[in-house]
C-alpha positions in Angstrom: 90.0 110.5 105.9 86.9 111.7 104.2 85.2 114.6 106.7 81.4 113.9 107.6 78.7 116.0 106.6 76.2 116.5 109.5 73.6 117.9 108.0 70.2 117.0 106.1 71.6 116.9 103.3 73.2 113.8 104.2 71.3 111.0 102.8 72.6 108.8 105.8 71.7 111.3 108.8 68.3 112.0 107.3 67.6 108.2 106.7 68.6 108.2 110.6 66.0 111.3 111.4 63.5 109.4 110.1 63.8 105.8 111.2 66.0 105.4 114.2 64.9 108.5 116.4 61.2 107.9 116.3 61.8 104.3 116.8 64.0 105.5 119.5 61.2 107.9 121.4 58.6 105.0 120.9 60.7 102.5 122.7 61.5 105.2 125.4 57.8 106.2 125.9 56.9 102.4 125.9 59.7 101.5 128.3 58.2 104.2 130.8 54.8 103.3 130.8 54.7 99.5 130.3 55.7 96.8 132.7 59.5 95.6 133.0 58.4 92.3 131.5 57.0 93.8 128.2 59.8 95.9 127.4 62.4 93.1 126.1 60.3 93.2 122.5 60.6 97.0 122.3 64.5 96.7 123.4 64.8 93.9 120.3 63.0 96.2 117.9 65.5 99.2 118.9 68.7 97.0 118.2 67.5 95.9 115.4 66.5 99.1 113.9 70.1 100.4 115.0 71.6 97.4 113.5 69.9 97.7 110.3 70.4 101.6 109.8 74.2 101.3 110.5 74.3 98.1 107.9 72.3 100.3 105.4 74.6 103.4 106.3 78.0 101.5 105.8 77.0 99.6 102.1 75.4 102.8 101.3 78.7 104.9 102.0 80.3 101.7 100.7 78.3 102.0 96.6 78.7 105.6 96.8 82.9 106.1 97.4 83.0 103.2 94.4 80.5 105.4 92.5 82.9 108.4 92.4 
C-alpha cells in the first residue's frame, strides 16, 4: 500500500485546498443565511464539486502510478 502524502506538495490535497474547501465555506455561509428552500442548489453544487474532485483525484492517482 502506497503511504499518502498530506501535504502541499500533493498535487491532489492542493487541488482540494483550492476548489473543494471554499466551495465548502460558501455553501456553509449560504446555508446559514438563506432560507431552507434555497439551500437545495447550494447542497447540489457541494456534491458535485466533491464528486468531481474525488473523480479527478482517483484518474489522476490512476495516470500517475502507470506513469512510474
Amino acid at each position: 500500500m502506497e503511504r499518502f502524502d498530506m501535504s502541499f506538495n500533493n498535487k491532489i490535497i492542493k487541488v482540494w485546498f483550492l476548489t473543494v474547501l471554499p466551495v465548502l465555506i460558501l455553501s456553509i455561509v449560504f446555508t446559514l443565511l438563506l432560507p431552507i428552500e434555497k439551500t437545495f442548489f447550494i447542497r447540489v453544487i457541494l456534491i458535485v464539486t466533491v464528486v468531481s474532485h474525488w473523480i479527478w483525484a482517483i484518474i489522476y492517482s490512476k495516470k500517475r502510478v502507470r506513469h512510474n
